[in-house]
N, C-alpha and C positions, 0 to 999 in steps of 0.2 A: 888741807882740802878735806871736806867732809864725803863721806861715803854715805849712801843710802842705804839701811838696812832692813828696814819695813816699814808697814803700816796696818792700823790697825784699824779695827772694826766690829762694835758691838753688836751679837748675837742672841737671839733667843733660844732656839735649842742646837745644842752644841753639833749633836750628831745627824741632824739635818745638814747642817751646815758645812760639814766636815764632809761627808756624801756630796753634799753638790760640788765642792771644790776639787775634789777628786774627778770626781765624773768628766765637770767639764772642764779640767784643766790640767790633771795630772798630779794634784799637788797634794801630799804625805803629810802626817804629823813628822816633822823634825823632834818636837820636843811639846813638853804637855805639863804642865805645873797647875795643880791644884793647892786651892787656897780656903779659904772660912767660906769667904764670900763671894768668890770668885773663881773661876778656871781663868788659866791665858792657852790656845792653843796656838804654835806658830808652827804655819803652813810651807813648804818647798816641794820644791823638783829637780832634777839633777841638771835641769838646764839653766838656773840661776841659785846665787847664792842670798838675795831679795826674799823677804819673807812675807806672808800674810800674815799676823797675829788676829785672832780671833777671841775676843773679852765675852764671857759669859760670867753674867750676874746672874747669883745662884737664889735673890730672891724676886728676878722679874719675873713677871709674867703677861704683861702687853707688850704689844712690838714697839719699838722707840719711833720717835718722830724724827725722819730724817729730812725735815726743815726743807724749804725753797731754795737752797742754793743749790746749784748744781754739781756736783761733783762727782768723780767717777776711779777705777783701776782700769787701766790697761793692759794687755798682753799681746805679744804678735807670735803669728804665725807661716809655716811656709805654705797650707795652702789655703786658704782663706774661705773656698768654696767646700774644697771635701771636709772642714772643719766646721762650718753653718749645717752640711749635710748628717752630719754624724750626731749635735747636740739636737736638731731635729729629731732624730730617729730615737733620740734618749727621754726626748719626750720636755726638752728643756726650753721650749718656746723660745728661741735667737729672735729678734729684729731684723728684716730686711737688710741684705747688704747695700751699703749706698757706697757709690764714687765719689768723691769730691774730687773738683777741678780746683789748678789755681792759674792764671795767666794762659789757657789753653793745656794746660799738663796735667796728667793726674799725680795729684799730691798725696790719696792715700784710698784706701777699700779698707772698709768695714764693714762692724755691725754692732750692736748692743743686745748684751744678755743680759736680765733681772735675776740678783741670788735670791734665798728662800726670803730673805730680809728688807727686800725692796734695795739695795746697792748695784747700781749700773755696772757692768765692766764692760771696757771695749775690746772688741776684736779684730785688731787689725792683721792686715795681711804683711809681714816683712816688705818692706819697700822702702827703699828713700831715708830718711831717717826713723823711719821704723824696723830697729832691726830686735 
């Protein structure tokens, strides 16, 4: 059976990047390998063993195109409102939390944050199979 271990995502400036993820999510250099051309940093927190990896290419300097398709990270939390509350006040512009309904039930609360890179993450609130 395969295990998840991370994912990764190309950055243009490291320590921007590194800052926002902390900020709004908690999340540390585990580990930091520098290369000729490259940095890898991978991101944790002591509440998953799942990493962010973060690719910095040491000779870009426009931001990458991150194409039409939609894709996103997720994270959940337990409170989902005092947590919109707090990246507000940091100054990290969250998305409106919405409800989603499924068959009359609600099937989950969120919201969407943009990192410094234009990459979505969601913030869900622990519920249901979001744990």
């Amino acid at each position: 059976m395969a295990k998840m271990i991370h994912s990764m995502i190309r950055v243009l400036e490291e320590a921007r990047s590194v800052a926002f993820y902390e900020q709004a999510f908690g999340l540390r250099i585990a580990e930091r390998l520098d290369f000729d051309t490259f940095t890898l940093v991978y991101l944790s927190n002591a509440e998953m063993e799942f990493e962010l990896e973060l690719t910095v290419n040491k000779d870009r300097e426009e931001a990458y195109d991150l194409g039409n398709g939609y894709g996103h990270l997720a994270v959940s939390v337990t409170d989902l409102d005092a947590e919109h509350n707090r990246l507000t006040d940091l100054g990290l512009n969250p998305n409106k939390i919405v409800e989603f309904n499924r068959d009359g039930a609600l099937f989950a609360r969120f919201f969407f944050i943009t990192d410094p890179d234009g990459y979505k993450i969601e913030v869900l609130q622990r519920y249901g199979r979001f744990k």
